[in-house]
Z-matrix of the N, CA and C atoms (Angstrom, degrees):
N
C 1 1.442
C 2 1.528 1 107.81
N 3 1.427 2 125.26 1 150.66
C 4 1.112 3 116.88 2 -166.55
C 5 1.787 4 100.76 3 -100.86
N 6 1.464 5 82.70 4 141.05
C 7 1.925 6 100.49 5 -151.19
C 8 1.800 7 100.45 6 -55.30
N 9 1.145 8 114.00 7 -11.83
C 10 1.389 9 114.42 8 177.03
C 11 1.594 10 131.94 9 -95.27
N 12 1.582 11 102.07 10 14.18
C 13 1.463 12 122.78 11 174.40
C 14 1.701 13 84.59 12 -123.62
N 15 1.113 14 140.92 13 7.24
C 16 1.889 15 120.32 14 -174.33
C 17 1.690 16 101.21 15 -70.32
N 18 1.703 17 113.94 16 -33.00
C 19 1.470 18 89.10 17 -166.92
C 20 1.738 19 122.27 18 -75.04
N 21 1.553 20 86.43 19 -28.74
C 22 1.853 21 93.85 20 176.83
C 23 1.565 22 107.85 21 -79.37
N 24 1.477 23 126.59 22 -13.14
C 25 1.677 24 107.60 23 155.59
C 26 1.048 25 106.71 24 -49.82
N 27 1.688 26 108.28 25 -60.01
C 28 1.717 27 106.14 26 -148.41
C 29 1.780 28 116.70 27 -70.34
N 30 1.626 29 97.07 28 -7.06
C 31 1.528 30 109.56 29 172.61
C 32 1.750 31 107.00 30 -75.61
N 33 0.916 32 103.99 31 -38.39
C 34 1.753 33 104.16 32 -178.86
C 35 1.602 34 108.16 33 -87.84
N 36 1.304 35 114.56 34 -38.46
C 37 1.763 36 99.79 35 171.14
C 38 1.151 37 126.01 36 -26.87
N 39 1.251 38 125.42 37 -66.86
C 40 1.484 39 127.01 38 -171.02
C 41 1.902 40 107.27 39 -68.20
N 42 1.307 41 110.11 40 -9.00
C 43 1.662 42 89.59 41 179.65
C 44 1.537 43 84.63 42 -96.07
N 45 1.219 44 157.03 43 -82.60
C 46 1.008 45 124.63 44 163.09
C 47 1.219 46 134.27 45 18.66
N 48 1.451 47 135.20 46 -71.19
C 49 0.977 48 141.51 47 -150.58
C 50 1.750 49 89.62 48 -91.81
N 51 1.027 50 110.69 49 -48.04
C 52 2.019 51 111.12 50 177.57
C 53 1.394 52 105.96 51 -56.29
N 54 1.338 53 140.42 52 -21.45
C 55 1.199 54 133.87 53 -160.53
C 56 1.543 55 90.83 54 -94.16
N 57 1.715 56 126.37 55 -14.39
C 58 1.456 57 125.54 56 178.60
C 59 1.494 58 98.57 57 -94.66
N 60 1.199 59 127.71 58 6.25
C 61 1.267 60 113.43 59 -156.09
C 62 1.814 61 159.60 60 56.92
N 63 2.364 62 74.46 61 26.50
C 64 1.319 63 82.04 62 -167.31
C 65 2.120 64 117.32 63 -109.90
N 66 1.183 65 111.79 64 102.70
C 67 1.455 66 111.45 65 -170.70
C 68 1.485 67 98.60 66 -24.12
N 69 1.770 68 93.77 67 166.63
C 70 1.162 69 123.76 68 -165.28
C 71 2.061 70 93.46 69 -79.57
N 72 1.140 71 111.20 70 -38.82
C 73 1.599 72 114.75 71 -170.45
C 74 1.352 73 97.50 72 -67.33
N 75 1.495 74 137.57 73 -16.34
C 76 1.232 75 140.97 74 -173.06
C 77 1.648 76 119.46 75 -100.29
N 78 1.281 77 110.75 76 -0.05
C 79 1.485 78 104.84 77 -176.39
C 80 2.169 79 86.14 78 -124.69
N 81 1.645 80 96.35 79 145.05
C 82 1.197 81 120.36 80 -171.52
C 83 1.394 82 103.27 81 -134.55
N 84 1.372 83 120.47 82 137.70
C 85 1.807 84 150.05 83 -158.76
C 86 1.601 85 101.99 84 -132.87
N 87 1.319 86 135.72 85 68.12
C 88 1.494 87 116.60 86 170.78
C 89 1.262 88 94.74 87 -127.22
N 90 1.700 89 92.53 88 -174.08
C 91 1.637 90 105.40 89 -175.94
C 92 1.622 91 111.61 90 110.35
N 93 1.088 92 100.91 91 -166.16
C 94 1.615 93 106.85 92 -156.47
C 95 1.729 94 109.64 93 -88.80
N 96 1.269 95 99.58 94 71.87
C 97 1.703 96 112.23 95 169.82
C 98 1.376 97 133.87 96 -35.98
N 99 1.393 98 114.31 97 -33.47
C 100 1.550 99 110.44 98 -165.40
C 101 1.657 100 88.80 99 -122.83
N 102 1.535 101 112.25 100 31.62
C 103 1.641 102 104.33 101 147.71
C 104 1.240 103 102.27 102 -135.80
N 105 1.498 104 117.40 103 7.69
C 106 1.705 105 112.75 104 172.99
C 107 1.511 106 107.37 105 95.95
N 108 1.396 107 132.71 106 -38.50
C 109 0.885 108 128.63 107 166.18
C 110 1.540 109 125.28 108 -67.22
N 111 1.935 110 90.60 109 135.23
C 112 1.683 111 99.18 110 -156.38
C 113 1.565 112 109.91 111 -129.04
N 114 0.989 113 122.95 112 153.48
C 115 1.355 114 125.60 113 172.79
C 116 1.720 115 122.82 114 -128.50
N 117 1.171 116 107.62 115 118.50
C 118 1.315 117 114.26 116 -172.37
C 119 1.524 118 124.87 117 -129.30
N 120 1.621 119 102.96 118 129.65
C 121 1.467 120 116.34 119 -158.01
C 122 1.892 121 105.74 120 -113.72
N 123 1.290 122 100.82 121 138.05
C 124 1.728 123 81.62 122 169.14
C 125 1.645 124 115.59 123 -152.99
N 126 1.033 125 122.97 124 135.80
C 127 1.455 126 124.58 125 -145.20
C 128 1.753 127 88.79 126 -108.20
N 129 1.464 128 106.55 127 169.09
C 130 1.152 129 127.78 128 174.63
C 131 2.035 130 111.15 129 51.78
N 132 1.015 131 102.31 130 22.91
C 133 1.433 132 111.51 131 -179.74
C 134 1.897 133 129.54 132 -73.35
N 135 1.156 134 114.62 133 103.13
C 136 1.774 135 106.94 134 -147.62
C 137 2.281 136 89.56 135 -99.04
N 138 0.910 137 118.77 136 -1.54
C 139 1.677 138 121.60 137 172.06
C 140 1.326 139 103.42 138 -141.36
N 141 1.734 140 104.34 139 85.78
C 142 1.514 141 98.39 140 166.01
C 143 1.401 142 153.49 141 -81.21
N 144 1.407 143 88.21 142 -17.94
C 145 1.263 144 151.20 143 167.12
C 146 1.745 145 97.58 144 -46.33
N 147 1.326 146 121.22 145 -86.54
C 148 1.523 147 129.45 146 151.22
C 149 1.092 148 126.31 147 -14.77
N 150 1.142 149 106.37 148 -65.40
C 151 1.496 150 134.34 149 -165.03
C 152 1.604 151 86.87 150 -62.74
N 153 1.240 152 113.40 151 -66.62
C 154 1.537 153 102.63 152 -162.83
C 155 1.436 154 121.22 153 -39.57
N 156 1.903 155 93.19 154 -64.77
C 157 1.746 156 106.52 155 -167.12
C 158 1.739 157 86.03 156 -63.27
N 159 0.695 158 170.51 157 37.13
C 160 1.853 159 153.56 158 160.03
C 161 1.637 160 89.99 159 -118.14
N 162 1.819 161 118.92 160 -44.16
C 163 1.623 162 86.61 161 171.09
C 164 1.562 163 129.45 162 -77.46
N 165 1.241 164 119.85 163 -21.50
C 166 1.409 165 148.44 164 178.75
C 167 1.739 166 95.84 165 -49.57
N 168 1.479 167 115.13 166 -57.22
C 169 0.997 168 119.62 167 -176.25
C 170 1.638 169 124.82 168 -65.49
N 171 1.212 170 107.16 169 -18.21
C 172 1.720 171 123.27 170 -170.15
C 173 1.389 172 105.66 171 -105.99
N 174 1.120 173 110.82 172 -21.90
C 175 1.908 174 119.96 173 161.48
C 176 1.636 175 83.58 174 -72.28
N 177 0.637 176 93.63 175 -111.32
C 178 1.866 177 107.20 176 -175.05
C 179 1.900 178 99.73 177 10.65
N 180 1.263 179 107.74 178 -66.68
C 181 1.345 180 104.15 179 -167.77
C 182 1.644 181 124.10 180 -55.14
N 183 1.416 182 98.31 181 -13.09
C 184 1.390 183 122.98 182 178.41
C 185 0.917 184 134.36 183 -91.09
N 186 2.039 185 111.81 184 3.50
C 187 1.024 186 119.52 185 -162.60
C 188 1.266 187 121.72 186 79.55
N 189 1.331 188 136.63 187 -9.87
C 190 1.427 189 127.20 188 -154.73
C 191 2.039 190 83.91 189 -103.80
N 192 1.443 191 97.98 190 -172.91
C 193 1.434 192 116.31 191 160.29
C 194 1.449 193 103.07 192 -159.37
N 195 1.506 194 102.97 193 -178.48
C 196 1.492 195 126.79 194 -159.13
C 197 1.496 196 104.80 195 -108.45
N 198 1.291 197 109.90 196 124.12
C 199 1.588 198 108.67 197 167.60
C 200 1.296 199 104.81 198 -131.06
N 201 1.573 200 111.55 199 -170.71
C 202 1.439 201 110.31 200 172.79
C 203 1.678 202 121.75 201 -109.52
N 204 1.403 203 93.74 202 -14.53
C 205 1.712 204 92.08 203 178.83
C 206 1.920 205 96.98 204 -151.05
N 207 1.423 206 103.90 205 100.70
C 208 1.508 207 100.39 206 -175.18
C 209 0.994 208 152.84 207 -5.79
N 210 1.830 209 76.19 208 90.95
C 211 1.387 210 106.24 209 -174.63
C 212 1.200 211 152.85 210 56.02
N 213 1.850 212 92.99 211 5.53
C 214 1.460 213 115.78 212 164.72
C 215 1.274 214 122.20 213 -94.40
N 216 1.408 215 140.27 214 26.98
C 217 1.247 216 141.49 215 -140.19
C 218 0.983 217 129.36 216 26.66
């Protein structure tokens, strides 16, 4: 994601993540910030399934995408 959309992801993550029902103490943002590449963990999550494609989709809107090992596929 380009490092100059990270703060308005991380502003929309958590409504996202509330609309799954997942507290704020339960969703996690680390990883390698000042190349955009991000890693995100979230505990107590009962539709992950959901959860995913709705975050998948909000990366996306940000320009970013989804890989499995930064961002190299």
């Amino acid at each position: 994601m380009p490092v100059t959309n990270l703060q308005r992801f991380a502003e929309q993550l958590p409504v996202v993540c509330a609309a799954h029902g997942i507290a704020d103490k339960d969703q996690h943002l680390f990883g390698h910030l000042l190349v955009g590449n991000l890693h995100l963990s979230f505990a107590n999550c009962t539709s992950a399934q959901a959860l995913e494609s709705d975050v998948i989709e909000l990366i996306r809107s940000f320009g970013g995408n989804s890989h499995a090992e930064h961002g190299i596929g």
